[in-house]
Predicted model as a PDB file, atoms N, CA, C, CB and O in Angstrom, pLDDT in the B-factor column:
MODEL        1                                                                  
ATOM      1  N   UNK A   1     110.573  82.832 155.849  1.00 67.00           N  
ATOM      2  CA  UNK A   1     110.964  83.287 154.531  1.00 67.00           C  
ATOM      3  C   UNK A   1     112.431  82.968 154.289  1.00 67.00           C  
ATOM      4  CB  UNK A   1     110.702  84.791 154.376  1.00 67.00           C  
ATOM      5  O   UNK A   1     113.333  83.175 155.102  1.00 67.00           O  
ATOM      6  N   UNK A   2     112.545  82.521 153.262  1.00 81.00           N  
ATOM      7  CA  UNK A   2     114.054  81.978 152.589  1.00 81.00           C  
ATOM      8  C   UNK A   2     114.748  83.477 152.438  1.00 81.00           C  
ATOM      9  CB  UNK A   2     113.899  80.997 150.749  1.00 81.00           C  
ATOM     10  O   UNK A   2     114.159  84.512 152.125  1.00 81.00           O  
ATOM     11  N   UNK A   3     116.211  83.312 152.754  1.00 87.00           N  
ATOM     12  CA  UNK A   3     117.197  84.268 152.099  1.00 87.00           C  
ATOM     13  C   UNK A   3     117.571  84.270 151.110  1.00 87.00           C  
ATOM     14  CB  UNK A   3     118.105  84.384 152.469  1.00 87.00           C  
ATOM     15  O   UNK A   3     118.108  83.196 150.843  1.00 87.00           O  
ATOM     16  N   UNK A   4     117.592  85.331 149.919  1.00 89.00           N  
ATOM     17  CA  UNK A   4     117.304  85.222 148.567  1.00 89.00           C  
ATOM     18  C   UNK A   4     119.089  85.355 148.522  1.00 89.00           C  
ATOM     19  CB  UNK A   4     116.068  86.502 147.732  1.00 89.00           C  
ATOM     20  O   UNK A   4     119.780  85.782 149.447  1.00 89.00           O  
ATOM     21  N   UNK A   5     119.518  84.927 147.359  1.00 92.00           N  
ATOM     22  CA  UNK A   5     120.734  85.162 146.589  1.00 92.00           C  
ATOM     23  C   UNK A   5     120.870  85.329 145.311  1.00 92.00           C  
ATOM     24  CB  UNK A   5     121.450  84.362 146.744  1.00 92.00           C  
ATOM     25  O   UNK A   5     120.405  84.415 144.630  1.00 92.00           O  
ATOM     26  N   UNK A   6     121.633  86.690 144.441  1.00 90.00           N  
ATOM     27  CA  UNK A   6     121.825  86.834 143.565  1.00 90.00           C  
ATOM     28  C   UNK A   6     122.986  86.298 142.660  1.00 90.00           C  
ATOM     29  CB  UNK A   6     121.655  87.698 143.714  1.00 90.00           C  
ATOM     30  O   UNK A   6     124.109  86.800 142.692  1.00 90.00           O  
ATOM     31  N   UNK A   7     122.719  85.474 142.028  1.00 92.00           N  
ATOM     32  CA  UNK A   7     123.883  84.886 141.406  1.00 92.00           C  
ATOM     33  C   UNK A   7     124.119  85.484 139.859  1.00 92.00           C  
ATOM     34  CB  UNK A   7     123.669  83.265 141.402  1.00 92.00           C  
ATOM     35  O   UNK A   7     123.377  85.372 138.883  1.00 92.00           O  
ATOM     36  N   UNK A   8     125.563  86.237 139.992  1.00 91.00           N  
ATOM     37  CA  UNK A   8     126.025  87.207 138.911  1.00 91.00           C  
ATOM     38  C   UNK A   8     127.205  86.247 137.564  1.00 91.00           C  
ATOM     39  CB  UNK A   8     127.016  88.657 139.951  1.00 91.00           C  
ATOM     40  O   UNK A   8     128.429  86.127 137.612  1.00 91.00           O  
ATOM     41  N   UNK A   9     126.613  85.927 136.914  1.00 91.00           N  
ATOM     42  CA  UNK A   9     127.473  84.783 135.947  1.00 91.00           C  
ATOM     43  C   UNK A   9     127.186  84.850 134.515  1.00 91.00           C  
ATOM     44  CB  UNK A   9     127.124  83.218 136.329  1.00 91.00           C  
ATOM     45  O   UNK A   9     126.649  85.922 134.237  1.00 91.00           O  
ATOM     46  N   UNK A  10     127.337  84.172 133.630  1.00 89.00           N  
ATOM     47  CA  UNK A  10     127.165  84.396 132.341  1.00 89.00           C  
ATOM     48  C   UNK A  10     126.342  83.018 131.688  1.00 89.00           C  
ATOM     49  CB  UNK A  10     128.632  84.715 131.718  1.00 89.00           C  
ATOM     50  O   UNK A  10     126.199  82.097 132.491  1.00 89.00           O  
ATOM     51  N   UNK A  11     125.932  82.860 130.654  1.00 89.00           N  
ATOM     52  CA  UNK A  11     124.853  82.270 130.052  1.00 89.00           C  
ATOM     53  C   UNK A  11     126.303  80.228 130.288  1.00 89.00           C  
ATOM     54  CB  UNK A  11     124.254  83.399 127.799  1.00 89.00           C  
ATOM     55  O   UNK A  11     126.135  79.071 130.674  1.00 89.00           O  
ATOM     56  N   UNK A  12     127.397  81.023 129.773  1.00 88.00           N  
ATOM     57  CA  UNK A  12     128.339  79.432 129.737  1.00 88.00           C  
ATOM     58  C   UNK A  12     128.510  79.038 130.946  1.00 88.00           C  
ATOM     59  CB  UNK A  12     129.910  79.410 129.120  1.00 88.00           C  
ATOM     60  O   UNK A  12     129.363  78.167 131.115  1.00 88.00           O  
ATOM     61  N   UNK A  13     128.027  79.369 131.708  1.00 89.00           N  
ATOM     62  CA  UNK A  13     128.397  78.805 133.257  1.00 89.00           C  
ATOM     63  C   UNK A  13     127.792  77.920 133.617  1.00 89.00           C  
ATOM     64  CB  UNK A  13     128.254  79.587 134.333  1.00 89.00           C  
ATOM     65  O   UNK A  13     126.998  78.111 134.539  1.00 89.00           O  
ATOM     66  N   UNK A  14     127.946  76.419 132.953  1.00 88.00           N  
ATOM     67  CA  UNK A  14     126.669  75.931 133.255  1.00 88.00           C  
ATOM     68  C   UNK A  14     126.985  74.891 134.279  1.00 88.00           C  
ATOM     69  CB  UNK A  14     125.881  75.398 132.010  1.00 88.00           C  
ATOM     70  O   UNK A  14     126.106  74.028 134.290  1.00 88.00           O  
ATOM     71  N   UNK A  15     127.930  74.680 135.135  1.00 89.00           N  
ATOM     72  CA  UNK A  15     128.480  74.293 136.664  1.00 89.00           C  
ATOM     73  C   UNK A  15     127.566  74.909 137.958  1.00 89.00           C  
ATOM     74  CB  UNK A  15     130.128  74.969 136.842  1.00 89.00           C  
ATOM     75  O   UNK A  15     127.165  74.254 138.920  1.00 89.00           O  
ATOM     76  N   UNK A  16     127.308  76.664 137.650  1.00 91.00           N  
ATOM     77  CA  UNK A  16     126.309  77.295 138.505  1.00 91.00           C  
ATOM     78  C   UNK A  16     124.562  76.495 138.635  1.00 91.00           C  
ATOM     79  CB  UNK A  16     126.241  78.879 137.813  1.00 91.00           C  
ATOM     80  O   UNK A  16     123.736  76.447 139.546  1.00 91.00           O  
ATOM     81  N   UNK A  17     124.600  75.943 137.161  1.00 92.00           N  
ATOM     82  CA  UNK A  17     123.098  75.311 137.378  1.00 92.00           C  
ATOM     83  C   UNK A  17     122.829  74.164 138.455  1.00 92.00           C  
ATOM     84  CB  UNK A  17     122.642  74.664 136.014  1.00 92.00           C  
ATOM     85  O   UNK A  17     121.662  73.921 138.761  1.00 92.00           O  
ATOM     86  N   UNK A  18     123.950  73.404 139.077  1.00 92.00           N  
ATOM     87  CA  UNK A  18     124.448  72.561 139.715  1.00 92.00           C  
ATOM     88  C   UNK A  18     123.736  72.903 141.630  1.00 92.00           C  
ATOM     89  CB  UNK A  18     126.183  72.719 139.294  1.00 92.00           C  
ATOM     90  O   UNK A  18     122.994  72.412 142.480  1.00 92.00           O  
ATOM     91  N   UNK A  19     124.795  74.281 141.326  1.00 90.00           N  
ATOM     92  CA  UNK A  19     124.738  74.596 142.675  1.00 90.00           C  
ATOM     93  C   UNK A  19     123.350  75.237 142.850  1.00 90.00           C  
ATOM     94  CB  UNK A  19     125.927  75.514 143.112  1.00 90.00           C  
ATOM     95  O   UNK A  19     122.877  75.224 143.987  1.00 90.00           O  
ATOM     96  N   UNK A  20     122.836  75.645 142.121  1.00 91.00           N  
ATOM     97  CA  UNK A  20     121.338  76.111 142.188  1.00 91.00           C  
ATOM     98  C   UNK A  20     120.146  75.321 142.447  1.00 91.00           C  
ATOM     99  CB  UNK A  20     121.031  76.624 141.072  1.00 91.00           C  
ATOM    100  O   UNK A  20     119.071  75.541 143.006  1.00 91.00           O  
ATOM    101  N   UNK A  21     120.769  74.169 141.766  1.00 92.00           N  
ATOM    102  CA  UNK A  21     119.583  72.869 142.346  1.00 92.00           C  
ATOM    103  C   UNK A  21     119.898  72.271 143.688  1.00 92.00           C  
ATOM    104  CB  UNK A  21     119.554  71.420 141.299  1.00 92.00           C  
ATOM    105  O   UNK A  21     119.017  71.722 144.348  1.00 92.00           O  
ATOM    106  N   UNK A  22     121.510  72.397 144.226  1.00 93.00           N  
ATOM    107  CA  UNK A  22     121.175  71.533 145.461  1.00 93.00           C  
ATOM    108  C   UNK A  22     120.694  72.474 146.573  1.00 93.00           C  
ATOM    109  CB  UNK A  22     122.481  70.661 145.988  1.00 93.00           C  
ATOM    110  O   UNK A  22     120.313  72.087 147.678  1.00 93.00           O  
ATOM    111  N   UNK A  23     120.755  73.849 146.133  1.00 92.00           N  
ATOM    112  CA  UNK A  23     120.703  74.940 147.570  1.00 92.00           C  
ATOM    113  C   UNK A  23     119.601  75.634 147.526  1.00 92.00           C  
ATOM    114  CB  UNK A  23     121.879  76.108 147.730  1.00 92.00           C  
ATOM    115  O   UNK A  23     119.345  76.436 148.424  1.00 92.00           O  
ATOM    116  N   UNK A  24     118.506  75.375 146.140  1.00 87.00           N  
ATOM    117  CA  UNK A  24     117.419  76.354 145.832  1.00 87.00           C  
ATOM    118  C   UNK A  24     116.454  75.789 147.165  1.00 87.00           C  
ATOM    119  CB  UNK A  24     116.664  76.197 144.027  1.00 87.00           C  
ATOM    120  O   UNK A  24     115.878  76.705 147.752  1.00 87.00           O  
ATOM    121  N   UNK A  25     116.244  74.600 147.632  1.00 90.00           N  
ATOM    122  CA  UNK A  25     115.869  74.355 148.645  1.00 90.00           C  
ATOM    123  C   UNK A  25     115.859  75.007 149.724  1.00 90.00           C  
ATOM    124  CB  UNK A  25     116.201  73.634 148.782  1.00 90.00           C  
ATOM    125  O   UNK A  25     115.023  74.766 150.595  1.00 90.00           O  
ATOM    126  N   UNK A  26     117.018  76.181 149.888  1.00 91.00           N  
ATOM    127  CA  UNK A  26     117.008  76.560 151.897  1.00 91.00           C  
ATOM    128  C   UNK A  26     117.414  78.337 151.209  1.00 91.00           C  
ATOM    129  CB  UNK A  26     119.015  75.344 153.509  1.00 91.00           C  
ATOM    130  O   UNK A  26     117.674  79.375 151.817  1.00 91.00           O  
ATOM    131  N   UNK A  27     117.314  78.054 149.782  1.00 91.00           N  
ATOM    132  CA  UNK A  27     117.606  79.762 149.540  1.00 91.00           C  
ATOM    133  C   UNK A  27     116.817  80.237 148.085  1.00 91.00           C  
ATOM    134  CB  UNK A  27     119.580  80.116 149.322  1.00 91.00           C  
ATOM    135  O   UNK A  27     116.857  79.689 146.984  1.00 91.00           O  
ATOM    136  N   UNK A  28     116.146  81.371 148.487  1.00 89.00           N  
ATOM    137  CA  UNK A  28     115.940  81.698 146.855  1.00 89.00           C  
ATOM    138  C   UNK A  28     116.598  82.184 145.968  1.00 89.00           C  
ATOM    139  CB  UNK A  28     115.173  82.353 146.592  1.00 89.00           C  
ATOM    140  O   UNK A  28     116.741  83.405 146.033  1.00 89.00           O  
ATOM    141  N   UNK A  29     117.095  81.625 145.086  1.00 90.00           N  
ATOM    142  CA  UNK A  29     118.651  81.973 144.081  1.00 90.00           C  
ATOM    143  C   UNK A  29     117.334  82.411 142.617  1.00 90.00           C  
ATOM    144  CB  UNK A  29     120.288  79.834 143.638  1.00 90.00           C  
ATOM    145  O   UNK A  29     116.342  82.024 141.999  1.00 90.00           O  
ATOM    146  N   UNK A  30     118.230  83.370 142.767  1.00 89.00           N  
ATOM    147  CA  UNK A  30     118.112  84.453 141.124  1.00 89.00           C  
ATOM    148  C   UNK A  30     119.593  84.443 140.612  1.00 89.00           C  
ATOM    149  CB  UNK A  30     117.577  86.527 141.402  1.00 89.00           C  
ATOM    150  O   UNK A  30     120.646  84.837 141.113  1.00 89.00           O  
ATOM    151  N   UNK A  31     119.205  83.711 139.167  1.00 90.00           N  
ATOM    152  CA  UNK A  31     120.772  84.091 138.497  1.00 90.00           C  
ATOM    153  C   UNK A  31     120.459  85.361 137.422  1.00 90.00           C  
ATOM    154  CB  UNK A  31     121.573  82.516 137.468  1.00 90.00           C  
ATOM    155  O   UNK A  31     119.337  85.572 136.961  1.00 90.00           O  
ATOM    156  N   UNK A  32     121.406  85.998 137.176  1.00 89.00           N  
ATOM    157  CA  UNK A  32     121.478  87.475 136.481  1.00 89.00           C  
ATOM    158  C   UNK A  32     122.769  86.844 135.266  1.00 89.00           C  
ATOM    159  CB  UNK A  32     122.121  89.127 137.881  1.00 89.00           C  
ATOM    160  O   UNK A  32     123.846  86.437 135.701  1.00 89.00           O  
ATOM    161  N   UNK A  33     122.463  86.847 133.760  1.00 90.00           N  
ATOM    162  CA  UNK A  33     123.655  86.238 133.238  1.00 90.00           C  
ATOM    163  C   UNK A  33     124.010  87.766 132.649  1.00 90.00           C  
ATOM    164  CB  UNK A  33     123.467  84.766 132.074  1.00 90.00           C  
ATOM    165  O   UNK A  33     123.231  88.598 132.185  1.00 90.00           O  
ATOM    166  N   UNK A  34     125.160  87.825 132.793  1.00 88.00           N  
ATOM    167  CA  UNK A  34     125.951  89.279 132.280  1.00 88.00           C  
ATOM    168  C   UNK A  34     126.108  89.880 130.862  1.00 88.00           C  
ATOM    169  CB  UNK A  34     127.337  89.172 132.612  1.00 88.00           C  
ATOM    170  O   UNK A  34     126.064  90.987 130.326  1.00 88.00           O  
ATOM    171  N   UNK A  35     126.384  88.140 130.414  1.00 87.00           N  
ATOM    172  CA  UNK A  35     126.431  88.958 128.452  1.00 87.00           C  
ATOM    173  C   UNK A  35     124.798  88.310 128.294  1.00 87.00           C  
ATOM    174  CB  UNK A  35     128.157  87.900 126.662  1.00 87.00           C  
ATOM    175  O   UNK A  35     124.687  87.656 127.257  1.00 87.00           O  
ATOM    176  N   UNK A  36     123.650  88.370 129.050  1.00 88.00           N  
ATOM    177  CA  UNK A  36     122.399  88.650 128.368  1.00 88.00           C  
ATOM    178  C   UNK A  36     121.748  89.789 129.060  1.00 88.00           C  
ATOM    179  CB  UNK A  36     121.475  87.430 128.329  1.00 88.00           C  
ATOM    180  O   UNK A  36     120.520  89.754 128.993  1.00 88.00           O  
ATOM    181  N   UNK A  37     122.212  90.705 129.654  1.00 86.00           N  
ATOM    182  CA  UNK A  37     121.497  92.183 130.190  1.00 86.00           C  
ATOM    183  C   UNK A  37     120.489  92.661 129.488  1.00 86.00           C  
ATOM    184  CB  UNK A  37     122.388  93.371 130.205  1.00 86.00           C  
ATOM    185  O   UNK A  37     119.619  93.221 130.155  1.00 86.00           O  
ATOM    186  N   UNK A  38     120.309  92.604 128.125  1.00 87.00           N  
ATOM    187  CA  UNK A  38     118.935  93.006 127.397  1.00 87.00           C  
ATOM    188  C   UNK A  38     117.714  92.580 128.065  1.00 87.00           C  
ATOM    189  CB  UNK A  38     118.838  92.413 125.995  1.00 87.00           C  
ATOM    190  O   UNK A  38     116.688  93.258 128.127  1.00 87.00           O  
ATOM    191  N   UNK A  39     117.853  91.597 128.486  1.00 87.00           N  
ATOM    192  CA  UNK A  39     116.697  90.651 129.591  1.00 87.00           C  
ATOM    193  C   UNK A  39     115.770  91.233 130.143  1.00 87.00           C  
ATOM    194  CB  UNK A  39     117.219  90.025 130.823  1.00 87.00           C  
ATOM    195  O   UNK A  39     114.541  91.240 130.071  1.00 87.00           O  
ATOM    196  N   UNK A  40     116.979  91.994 131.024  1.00 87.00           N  
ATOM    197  CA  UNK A  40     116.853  92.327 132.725  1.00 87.00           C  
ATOM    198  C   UNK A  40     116.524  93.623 132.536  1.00 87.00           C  
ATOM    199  CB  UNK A  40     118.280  92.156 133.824  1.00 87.00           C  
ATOM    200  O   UNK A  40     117.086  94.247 131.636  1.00 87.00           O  
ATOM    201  N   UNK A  41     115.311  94.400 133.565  1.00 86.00           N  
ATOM    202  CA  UNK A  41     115.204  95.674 133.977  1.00 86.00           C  
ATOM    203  C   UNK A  41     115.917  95.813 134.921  1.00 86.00           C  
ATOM    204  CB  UNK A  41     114.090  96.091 134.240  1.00 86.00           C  
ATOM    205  O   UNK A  41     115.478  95.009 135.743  1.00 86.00           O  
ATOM    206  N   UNK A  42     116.601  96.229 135.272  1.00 84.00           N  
ATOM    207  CA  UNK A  42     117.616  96.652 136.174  1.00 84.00           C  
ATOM    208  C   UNK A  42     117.129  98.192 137.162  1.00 84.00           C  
ATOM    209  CB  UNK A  42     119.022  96.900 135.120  1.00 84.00           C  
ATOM    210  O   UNK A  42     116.991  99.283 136.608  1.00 84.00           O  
ATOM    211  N   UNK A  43     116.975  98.032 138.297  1.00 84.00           N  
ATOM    212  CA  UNK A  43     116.376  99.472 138.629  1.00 84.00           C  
ATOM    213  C   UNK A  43     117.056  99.948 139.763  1.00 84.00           C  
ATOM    214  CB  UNK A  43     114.808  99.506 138.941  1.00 84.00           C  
ATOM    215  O   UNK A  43     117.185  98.875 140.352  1.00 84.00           O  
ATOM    216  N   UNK A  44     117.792 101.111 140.783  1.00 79.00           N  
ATOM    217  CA  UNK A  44     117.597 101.407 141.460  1.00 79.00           C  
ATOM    218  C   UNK A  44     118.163 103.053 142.101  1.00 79.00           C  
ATOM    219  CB  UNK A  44     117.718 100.390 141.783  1.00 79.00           C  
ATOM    220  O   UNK A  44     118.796 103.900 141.472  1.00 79.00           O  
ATOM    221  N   UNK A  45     117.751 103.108 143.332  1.00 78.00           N  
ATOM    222  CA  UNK A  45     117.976 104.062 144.168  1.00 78.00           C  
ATOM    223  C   UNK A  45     118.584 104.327 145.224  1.00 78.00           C  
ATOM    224  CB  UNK A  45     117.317 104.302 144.376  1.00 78.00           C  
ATOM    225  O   UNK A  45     118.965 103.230 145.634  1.00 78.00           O  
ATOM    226  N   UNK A  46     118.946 105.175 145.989  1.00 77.00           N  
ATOM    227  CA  UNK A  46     119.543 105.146 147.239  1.00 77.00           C  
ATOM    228  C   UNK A  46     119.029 104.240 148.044  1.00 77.00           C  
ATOM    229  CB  UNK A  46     119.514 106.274 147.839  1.00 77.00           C  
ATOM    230  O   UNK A  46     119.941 103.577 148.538  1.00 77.00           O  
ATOM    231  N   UNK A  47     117.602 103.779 148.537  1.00 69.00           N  
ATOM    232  CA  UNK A  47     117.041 102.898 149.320  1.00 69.00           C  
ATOM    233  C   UNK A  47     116.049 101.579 148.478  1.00 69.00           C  
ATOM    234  CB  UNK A  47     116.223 103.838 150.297  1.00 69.00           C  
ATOM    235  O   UNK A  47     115.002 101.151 148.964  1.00 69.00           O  
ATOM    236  N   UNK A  48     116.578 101.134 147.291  1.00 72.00           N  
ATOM    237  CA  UNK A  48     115.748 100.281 146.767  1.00 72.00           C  
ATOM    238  C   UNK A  48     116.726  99.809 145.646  1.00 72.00           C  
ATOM    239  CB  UNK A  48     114.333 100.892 146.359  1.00 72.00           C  
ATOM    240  O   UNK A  48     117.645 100.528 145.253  1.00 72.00           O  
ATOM    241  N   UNK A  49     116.477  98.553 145.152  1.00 73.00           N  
ATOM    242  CA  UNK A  49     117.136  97.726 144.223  1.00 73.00           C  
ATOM    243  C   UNK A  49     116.437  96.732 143.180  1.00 73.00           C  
ATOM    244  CB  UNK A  49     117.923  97.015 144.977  1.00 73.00           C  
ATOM    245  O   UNK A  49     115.688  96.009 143.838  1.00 73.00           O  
ATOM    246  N   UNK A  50     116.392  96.486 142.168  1.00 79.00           N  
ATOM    247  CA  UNK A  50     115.080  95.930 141.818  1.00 79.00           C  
ATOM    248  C   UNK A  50     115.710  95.431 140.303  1.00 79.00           C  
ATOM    249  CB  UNK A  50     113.604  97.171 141.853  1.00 79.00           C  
ATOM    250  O   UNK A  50     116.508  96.032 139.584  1.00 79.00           O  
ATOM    251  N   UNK A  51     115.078  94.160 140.100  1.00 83.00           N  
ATOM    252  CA  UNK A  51     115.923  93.603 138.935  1.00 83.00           C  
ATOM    253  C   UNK A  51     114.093  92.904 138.362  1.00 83.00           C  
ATOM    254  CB  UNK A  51     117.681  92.140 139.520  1.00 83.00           C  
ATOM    255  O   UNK A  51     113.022  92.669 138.921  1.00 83.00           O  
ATOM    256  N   UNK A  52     114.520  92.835 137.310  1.00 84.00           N  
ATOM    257  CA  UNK A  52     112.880  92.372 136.699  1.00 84.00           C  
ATOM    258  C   UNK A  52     113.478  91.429 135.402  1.00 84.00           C  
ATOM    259  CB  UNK A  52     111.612  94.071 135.991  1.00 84.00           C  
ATOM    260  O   UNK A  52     114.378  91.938 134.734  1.00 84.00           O  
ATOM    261  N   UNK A  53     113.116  90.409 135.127  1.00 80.00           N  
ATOM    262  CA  UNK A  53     113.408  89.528 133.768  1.00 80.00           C  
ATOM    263  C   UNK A  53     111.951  88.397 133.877  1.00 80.00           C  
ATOM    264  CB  UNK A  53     115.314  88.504 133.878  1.00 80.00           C  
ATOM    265  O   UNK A  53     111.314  88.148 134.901  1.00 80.00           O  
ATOM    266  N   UNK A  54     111.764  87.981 132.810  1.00 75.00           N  
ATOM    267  CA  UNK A  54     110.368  86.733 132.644  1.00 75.00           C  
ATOM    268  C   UNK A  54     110.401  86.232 133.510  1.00 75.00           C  
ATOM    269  CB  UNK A  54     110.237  85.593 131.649  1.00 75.00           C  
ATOM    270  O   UNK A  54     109.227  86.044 133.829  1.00 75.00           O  
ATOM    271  N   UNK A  55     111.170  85.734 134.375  1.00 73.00           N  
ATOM    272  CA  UNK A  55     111.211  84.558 134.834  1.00 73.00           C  
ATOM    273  C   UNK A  55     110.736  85.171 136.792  1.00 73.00           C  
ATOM    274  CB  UNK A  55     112.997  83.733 134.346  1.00 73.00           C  
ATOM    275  O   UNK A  55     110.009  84.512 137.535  1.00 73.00           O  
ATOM    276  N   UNK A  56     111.255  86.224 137.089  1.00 75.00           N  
ATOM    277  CA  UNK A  56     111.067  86.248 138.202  1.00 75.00           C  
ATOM    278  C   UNK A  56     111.328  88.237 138.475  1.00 75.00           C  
ATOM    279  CB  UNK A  56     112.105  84.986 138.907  1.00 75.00           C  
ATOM    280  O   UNK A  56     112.068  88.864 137.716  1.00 75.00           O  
ATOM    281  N   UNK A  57     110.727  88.787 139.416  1.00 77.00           N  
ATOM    282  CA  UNK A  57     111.025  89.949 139.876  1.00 77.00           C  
ATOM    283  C   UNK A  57     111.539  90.090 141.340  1.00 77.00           C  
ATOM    284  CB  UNK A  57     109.963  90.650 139.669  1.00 77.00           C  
ATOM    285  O   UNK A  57     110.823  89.752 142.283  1.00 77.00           O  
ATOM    286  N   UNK A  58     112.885  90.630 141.527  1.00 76.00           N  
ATOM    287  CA  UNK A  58     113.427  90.695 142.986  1.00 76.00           C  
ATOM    288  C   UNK A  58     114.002  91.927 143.152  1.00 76.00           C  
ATOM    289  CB  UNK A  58     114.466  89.630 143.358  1.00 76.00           C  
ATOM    290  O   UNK A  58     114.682  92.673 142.449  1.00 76.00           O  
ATOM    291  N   UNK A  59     113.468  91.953 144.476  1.00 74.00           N  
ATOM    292  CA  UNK A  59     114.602  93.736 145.266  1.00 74.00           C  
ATOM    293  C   UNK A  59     114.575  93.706 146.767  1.00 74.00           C  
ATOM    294  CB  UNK A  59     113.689  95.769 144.894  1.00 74.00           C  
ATOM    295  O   UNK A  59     114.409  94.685 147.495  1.00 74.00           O  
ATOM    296  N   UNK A  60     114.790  92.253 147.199  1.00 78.00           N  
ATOM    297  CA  UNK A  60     115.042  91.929 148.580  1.00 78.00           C  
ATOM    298  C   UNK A  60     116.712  90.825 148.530  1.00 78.00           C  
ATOM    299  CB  UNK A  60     113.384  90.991 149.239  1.00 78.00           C  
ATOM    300  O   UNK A  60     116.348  89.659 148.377  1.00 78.00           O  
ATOM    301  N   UNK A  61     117.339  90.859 148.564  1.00 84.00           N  
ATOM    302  CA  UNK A  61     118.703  90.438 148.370  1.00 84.00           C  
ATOM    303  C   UNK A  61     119.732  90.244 149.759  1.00 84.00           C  
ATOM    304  CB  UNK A  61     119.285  91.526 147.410  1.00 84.00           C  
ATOM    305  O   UNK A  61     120.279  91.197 150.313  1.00 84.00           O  
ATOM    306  N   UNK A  62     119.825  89.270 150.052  1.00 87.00           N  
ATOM    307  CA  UNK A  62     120.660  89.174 151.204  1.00 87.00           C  
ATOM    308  C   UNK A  62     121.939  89.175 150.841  1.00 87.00           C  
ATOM    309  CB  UNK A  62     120.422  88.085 151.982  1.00 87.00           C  
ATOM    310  O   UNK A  62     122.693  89.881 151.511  1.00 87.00           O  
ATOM    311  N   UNK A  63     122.639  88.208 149.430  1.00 90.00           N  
ATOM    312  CA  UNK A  63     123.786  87.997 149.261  1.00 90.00           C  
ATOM    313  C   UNK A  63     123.660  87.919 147.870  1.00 90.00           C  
ATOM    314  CB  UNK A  63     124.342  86.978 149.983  1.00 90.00           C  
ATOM    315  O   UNK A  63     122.583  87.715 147.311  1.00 90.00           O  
ATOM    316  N   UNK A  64     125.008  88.116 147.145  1.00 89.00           N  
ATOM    317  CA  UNK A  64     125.505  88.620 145.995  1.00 89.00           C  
ATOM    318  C   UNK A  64     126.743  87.515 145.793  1.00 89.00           C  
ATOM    319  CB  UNK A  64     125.917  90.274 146.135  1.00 89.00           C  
ATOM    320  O   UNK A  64     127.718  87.450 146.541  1.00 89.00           O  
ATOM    321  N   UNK A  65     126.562  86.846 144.884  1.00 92.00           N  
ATOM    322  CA  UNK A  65     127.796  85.442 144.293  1.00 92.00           C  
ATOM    323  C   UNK A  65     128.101  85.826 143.035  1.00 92.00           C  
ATOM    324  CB  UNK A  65     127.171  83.638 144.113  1.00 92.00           C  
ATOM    325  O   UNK A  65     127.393  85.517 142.076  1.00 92.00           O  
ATOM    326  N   UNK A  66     129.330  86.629 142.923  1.00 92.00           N  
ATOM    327  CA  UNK A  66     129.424  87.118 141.280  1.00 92.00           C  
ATOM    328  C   UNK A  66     130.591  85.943 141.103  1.00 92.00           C  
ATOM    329  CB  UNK A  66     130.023  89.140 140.839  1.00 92.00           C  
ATOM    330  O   UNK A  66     131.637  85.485 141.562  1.00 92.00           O  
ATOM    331  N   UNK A  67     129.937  85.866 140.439  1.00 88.00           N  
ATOM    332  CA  UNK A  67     131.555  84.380 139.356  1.00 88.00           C  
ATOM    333  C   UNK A  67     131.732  84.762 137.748  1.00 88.00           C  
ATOM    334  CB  UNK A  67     130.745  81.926 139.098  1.00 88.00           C  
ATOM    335  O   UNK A  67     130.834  84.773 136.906  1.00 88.00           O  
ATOM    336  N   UNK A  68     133.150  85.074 137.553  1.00 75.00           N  
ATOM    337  CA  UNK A  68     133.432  85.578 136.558  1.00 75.00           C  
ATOM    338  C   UNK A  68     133.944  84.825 135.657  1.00 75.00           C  
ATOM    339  CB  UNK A  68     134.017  86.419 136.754  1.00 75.00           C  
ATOM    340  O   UNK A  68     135.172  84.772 135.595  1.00 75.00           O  
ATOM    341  N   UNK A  69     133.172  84.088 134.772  1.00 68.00           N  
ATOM    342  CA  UNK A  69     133.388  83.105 133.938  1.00 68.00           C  
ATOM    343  C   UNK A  69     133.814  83.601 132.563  1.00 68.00           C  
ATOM    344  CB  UNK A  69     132.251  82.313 133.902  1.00 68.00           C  
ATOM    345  O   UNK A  69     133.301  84.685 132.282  1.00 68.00           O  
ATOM    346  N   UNK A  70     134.604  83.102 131.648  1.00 65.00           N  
ATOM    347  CA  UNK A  70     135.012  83.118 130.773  1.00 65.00           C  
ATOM    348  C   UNK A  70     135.680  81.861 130.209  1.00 65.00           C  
ATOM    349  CB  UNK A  70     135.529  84.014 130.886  1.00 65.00           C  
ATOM    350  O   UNK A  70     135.971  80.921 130.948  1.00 65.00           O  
ATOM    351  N   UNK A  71     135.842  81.856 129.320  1.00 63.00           N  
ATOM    352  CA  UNK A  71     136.048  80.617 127.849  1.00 63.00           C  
ATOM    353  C   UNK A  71     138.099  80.817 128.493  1.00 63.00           C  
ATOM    354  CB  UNK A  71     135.349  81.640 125.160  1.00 63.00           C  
ATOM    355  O   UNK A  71     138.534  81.964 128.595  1.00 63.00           O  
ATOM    356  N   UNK A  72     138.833  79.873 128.755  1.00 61.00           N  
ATOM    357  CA  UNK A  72     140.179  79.880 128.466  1.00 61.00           C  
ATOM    358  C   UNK A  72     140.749  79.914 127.141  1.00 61.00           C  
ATOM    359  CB  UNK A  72     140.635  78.923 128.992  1.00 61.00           C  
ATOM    360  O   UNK A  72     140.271  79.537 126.072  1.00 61.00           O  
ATOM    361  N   UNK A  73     142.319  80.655 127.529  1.00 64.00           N  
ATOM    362  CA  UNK A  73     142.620  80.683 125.980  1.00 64.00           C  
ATOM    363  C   UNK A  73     143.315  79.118 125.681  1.00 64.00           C  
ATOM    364  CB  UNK A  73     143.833  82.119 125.548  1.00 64.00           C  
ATOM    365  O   UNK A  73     144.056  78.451 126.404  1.00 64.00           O  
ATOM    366  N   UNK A  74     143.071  78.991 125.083  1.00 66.00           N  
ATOM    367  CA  UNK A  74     143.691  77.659 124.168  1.00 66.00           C  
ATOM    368  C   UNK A  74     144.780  77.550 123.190  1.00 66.00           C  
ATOM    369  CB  UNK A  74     142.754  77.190 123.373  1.00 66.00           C  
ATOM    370  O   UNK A  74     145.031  76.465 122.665  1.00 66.00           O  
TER     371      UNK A  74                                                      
ENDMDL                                                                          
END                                                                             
């Protein structure tokens, strides 16, 4: 079984789609985009974690990649 990773980023990040294709191979990557949370069920408890959107349901998580993207000012 692959080690899953949560990747914490926003819908403009689109450099992350990059790294998701060369590594989805040896890991299962879930991205979570931040300004679209309406998405996502988000669930948890002292002993459980659980994220739900169309595309996929996870609450086994080895590692957490938050990248905090934003637009520069100009």
């Amino acid at each position: 079984m692959k080690n899953s990773i949560l990747i914490i980023t926003s819908s403009i990040d689109t450099t992350i789609d990059l790294l998701i294709s060369r590594h989805s191979f040896e890991f299962s990557i879930y991205r979570l985009n931040i300004d679209e949370l309406e998405k996502y069920d988000i669930s948890y408890t002292n002993y459980s974690f659980e994220i739900k959107s169309q595309e996929y349901t996870v609450s086994d998580i080895h590692s957490i990649y938050f990248r905090k993207i934003f637009l520069p000012s100009l």
